[in-house]
C-alpha positions as CSV (number, residue, x, y, z in Angstrom):
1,X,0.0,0.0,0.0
2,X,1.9,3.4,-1.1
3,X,1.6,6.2,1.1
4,X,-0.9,8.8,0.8
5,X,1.1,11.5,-0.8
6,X,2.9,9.2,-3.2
7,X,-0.6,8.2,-4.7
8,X,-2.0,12.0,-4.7
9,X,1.1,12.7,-6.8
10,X,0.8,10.2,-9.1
11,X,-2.7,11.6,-9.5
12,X,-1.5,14.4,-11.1
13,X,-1.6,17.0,-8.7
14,X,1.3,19.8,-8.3
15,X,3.3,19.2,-5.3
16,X,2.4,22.2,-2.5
17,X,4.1,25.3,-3.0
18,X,6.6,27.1,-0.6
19,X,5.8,30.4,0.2
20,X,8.8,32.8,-0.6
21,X,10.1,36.3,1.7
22,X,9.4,39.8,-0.5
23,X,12.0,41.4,-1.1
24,X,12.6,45.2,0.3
25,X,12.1,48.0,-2.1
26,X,14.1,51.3,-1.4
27,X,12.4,54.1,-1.9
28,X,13.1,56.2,-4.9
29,X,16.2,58.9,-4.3
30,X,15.2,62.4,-4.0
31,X,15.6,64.7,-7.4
32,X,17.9,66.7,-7.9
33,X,22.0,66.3,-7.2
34,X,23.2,64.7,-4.4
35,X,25.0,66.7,-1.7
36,X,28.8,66.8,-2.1
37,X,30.9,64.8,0.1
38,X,32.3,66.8,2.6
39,X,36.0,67.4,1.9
40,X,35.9,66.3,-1.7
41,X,37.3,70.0,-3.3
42,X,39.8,69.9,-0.9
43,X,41.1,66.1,-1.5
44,X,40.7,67.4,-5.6
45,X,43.0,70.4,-5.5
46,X,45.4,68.6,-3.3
47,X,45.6,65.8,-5.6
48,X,46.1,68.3,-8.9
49,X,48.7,69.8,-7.5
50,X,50.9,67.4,-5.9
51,X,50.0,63.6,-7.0
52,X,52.6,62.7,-9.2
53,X,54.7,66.2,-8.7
54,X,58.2,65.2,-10.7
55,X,55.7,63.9,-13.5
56,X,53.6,67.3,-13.7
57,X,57.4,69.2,-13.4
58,X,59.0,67.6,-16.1
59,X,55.9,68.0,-18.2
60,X,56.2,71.7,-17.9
61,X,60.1,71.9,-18.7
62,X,58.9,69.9,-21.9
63,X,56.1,72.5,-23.1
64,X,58.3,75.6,-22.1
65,X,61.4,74.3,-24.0
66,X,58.9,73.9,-27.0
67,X,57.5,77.3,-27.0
68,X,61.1,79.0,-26.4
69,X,62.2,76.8,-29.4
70,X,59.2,77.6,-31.7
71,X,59.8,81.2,-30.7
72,X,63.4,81.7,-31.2
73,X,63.4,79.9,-34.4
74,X,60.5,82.6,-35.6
75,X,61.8,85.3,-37.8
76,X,61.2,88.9,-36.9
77,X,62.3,92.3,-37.5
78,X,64.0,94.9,-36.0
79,X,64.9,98.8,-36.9
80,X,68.8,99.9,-36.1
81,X,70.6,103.6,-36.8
82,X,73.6,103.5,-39.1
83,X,76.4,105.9,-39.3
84,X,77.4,107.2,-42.8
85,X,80.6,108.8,-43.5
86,X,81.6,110.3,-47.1
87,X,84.3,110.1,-49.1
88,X,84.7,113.7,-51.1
89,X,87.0,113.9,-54.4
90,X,89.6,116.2,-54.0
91,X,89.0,119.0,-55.9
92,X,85.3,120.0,-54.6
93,X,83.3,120.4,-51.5
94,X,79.7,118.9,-50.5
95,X,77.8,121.9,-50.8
96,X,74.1,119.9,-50.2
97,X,72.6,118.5,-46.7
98,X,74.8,116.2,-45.4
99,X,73.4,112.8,-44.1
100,X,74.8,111.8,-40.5
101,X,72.7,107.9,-40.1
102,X,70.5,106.1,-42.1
103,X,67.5,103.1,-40.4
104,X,67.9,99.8,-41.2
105,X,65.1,96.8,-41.1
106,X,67.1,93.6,-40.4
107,X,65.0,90.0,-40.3
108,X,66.2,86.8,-38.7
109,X,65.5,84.3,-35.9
110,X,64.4,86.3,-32.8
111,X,67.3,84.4,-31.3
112,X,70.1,86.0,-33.4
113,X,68.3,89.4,-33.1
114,X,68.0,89.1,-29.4
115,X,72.0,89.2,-29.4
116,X,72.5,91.4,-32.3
117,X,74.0,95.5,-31.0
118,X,73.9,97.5,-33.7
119,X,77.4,99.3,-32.7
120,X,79.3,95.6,-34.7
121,X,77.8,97.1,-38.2
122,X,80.2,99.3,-39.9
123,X,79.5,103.0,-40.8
124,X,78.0,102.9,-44.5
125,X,80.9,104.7,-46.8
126,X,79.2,106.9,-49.3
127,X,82.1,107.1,-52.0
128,X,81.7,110.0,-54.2
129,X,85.0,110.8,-55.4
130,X,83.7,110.0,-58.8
131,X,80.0,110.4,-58.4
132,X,78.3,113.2,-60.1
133,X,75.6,115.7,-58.3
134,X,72.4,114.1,-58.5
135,X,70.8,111.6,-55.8
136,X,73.3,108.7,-55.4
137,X,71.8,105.3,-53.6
138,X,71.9,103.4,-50.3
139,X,72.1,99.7,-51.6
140,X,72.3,96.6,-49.2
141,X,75.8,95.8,-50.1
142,X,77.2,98.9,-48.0
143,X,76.4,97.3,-44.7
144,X,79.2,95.6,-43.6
145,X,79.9,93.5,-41.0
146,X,76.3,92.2,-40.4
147,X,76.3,88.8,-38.4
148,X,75.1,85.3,-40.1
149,X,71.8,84.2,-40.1
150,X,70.7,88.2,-40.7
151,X,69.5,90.0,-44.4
152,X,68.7,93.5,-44.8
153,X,65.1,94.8,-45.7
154,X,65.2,97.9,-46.3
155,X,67.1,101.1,-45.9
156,X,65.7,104.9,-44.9
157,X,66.7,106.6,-47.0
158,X,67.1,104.8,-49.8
159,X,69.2,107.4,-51.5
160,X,70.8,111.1,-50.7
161,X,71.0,113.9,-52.9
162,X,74.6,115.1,-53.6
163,X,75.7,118.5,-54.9
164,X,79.5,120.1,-55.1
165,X,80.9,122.7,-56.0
166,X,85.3,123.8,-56.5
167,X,87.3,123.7,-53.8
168,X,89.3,127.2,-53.3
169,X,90.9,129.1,-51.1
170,X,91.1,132.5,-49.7
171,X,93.1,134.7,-47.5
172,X,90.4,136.7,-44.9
173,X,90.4,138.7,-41.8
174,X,90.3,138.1,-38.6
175,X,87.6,139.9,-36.6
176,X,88.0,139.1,-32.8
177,X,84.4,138.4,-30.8
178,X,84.7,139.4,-27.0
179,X,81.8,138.8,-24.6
180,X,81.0,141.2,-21.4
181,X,82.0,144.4,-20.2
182,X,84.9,145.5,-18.3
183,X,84.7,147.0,-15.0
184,X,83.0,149.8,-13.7
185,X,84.9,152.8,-14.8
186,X,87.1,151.0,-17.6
187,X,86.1,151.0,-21.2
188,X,88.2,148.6,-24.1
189,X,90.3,150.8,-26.3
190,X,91.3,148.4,-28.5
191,X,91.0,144.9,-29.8
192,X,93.0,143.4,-32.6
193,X,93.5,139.6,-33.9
194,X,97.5,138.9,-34.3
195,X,97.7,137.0,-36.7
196,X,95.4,139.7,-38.7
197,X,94.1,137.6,-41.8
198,X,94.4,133.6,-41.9
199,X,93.9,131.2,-45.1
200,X,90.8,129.1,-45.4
201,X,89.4,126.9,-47.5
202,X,86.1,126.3,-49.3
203,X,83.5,126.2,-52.2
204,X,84.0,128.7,-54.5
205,X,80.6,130.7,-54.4
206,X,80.8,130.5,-50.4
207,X,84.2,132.1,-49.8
208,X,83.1,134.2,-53.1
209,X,80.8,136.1,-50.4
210,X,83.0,135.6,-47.1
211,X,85.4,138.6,-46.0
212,X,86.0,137.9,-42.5
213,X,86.1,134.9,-40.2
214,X,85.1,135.0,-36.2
215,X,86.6,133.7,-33.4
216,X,85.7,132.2,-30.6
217,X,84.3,134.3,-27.6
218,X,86.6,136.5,-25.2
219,X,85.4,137.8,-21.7
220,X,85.7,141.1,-20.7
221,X,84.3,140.5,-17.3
222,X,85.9,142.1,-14.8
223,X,89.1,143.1,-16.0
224,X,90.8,146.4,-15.1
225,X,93.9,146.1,-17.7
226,X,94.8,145.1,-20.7
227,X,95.7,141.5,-21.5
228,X,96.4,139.2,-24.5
229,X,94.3,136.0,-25.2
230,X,94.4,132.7,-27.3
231,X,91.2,132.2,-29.3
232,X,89.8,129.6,-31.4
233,X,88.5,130.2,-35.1
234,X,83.8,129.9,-35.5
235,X,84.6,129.1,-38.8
236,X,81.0,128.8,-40.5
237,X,79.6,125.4,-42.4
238,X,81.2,124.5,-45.0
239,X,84.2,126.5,-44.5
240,X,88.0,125.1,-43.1
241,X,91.0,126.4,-41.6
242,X,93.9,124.9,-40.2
243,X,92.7,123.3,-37.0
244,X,95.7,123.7,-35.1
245,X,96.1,127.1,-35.4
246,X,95.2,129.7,-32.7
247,X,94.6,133.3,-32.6
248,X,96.0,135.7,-30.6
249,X,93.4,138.4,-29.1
250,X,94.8,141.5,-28.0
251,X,92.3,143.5,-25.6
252,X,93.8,147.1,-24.5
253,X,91.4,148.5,-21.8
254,X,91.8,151.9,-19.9
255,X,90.0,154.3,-17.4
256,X,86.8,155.7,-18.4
257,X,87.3,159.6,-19.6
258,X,84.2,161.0,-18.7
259,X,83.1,164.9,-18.5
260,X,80.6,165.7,-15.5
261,X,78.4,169.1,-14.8
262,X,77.7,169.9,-11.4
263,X,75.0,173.0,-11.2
264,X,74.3,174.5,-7.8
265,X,77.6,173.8,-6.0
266,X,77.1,176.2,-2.6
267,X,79.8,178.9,-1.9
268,X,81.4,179.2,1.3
269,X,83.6,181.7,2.8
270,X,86.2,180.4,4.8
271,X,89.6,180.8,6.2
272,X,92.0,180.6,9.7
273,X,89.6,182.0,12.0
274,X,86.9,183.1,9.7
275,X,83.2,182.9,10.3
276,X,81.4,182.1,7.5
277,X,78.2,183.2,9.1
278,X,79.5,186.7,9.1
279,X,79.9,186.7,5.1
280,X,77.2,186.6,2.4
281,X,78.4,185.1,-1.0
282,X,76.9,186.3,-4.5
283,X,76.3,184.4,-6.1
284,X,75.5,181.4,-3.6
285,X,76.0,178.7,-6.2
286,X,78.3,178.1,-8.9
287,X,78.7,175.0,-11.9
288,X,81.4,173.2,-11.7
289,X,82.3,170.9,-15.1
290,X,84.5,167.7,-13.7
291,X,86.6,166.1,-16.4
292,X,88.4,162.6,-15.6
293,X,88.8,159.2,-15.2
294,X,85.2,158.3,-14.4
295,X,85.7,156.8,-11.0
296,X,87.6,159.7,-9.9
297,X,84.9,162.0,-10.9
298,X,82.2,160.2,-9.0
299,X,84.4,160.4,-6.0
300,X,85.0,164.4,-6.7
301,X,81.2,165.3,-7.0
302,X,80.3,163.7,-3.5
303,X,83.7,164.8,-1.9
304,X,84.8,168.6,-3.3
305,X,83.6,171.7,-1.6
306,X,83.7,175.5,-2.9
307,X,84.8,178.0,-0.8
308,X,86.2,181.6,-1.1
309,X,89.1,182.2,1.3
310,X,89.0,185.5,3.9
311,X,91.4,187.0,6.8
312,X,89.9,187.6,10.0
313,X,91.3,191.4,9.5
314,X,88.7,191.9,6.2
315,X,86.0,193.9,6.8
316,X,85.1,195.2,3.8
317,X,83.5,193.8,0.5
318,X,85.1,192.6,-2.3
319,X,85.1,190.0,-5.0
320,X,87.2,187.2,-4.3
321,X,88.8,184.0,-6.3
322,X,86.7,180.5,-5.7
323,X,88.7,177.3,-5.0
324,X,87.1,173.8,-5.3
325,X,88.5,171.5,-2.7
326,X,88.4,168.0,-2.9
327,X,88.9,167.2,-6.3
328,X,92.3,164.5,-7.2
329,X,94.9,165.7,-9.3
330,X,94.2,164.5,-12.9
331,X,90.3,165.6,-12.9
332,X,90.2,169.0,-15.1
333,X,88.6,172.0,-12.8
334,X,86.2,174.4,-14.8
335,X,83.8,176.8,-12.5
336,X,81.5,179.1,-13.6
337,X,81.4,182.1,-12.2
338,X,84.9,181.9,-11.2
339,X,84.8,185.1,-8.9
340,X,82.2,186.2,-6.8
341,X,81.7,189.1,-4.3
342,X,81.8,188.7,-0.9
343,X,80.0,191.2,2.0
344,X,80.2,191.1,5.6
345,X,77.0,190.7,7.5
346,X,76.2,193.9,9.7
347,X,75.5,192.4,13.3
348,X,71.5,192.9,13.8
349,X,71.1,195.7,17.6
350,X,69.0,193.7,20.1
351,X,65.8,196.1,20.5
């Protein structure tokens, strides 16, 4: 007899079921982002800038060597001042503007350039010893002395204008230049060049027109006698004398002749043992002309006195001789009247 479950299952019925747990559903995040993790900007920054440090460092050695190598192998350009000397032919002179520099572009590696001093390229030589006037060009090939790895671009001025005209000379004068004045009370008499005339040279329609040649200026300041002077020659453009030469300047100074009025000079009689208050003068004032060395005359007009000389015996009135005191010998005396009339004051009776 099979048991009771074997025969149910033979029947054909399903075997019983187990009943299974349910698994636990979250519930669904919230929307929007999540917070950030405390901490987390700091932990990134720290990790940028030191994980892996000698990695990061030699990765910028590698990008900075790049860019100075792209750089410095880049051509560029650069403006430099030249010097320009001439070469003249022997019979004429430059008459026209004379150019002292000219700019040059130059292009090459920025590396080259960087070094580059413009002082190593040679003054351009303008050679016109067989040029004739007219506008005569700055070409490339007269810079000299430019380094490797460097070409010329252009040149500013491209060309210069030229003009001559025939070298002569000419024997001028000398005409001395002194600056200043001499003292109070001393004037310059004389000033003279020794040598008088001196040779120069110089295009002929210049010196056709030049009759005298300057010198260089001589002070006067101060001086009180006469000296001699070395001076250079102000020879003008375009005009040469010998460079080594020098000028003698001879400056003759003296006192100051000057001739001085004074108008109401007051007459006073006087004497041993005179009293002027007993005397009346006519005429009370007299002009007296000073002529002299100036500073002696200034000294007479606030020094000299007039006076008319009496005894104590006179008593009576007369016209008597006036004498100017005061005055240094060497100043000329001129008075005007030169007499006048004295009279004796009658004492007043007390009433």
């Amino acid at each position: 007899m099979r048991p009771r479950s074997q025969t149910i299952g033979t029947l054909g019925r399903s075997p019983a079921r187990h009943s299974r747990p349910q698994p636990i559903v979250a519930p669904p995040p919230p929307s929007g982002p999540p917070p950030p993790e405390p901490g987390l900007l700091r932990r990134w920054v720290h990790g940028a800038l030191f994980d892996n440090v000698g990695l990061k460092f030699l990765s910028l050695v590698l990008a900075v060597t790049v860019f100075l190598l792209i750089n410095t192998d880049k051509d560029r350009e650069i403006t430099v001042r030249v010097g320009v000397k001439y070469e003249y032919p022997a019979d004429k002179v430059l008459v026209s503007e004379q150019l002292d520099e000219v700019r040059v572009t130059l292009k090459g590696p920025w590396r080259r350039l960087r070094q580059f001093d413009e002082r190593e390229l040679n003054r351009i030589t303008l050679d016109l010893r067989n040029a004739p006037s007219g506008d005569v060009g700055i070409t490339p090939d007269l810079i000299t002395n430019l380094p490797p790895g460097l070409e010329v671009m252009s040149i500013i001025p491209r060309s210069v204008r030229v003009a001559f005209d025939k070298r002569v000379e000419k024997l001028v004068e000398v005409s001395p230049v002194v600056a200043g004045r001499p003292q109070h009370g001393y004037v310059v008499a004389e000033i003279k060049a020794v040598p008088p005339t001196v040779r120069v040279r110089g295009g002929e329609r210049l010196l056709a027109a030049l009759t005298s040649i300057r010198t260089t200026d001589v002070s006067l300041d101060k001086r009180t006698d006469s000296f001699d002077e070395l001076a250079e020659l102000a020879a003008p453009d375009g005009v040469v004398a010998d460079p080594t030469q020098r000028i003698g300047v001879h400056v003759r100074i003296v006192e100051e002749l000057v001739t001085r009025k004074v108008p109401d000079l007051a007459v006073t009689a006087g004497g041993d043992g005179v009293d002027p208050a007993k005397w009346a003068v006519a005429p009370a004032t007299i002009e007296v002309t000073l002529t002299g060395p100036l500073l002696d005359v200034e000294k007479a007009k606030r020094d000299m006195k007039a006076t008319v000389k009496l005894t104590p015996t006179e008593s009576r009135p007369r016209e008597a001789k006036v004498v100017v005191e005061g005055v240094k010998d060497g100043v000329g005396v001129r008075i005007s009247p030169e007499r006048v009339k004295v009279t004796p004051v009658k004492a007043t009776a007390p009433p």
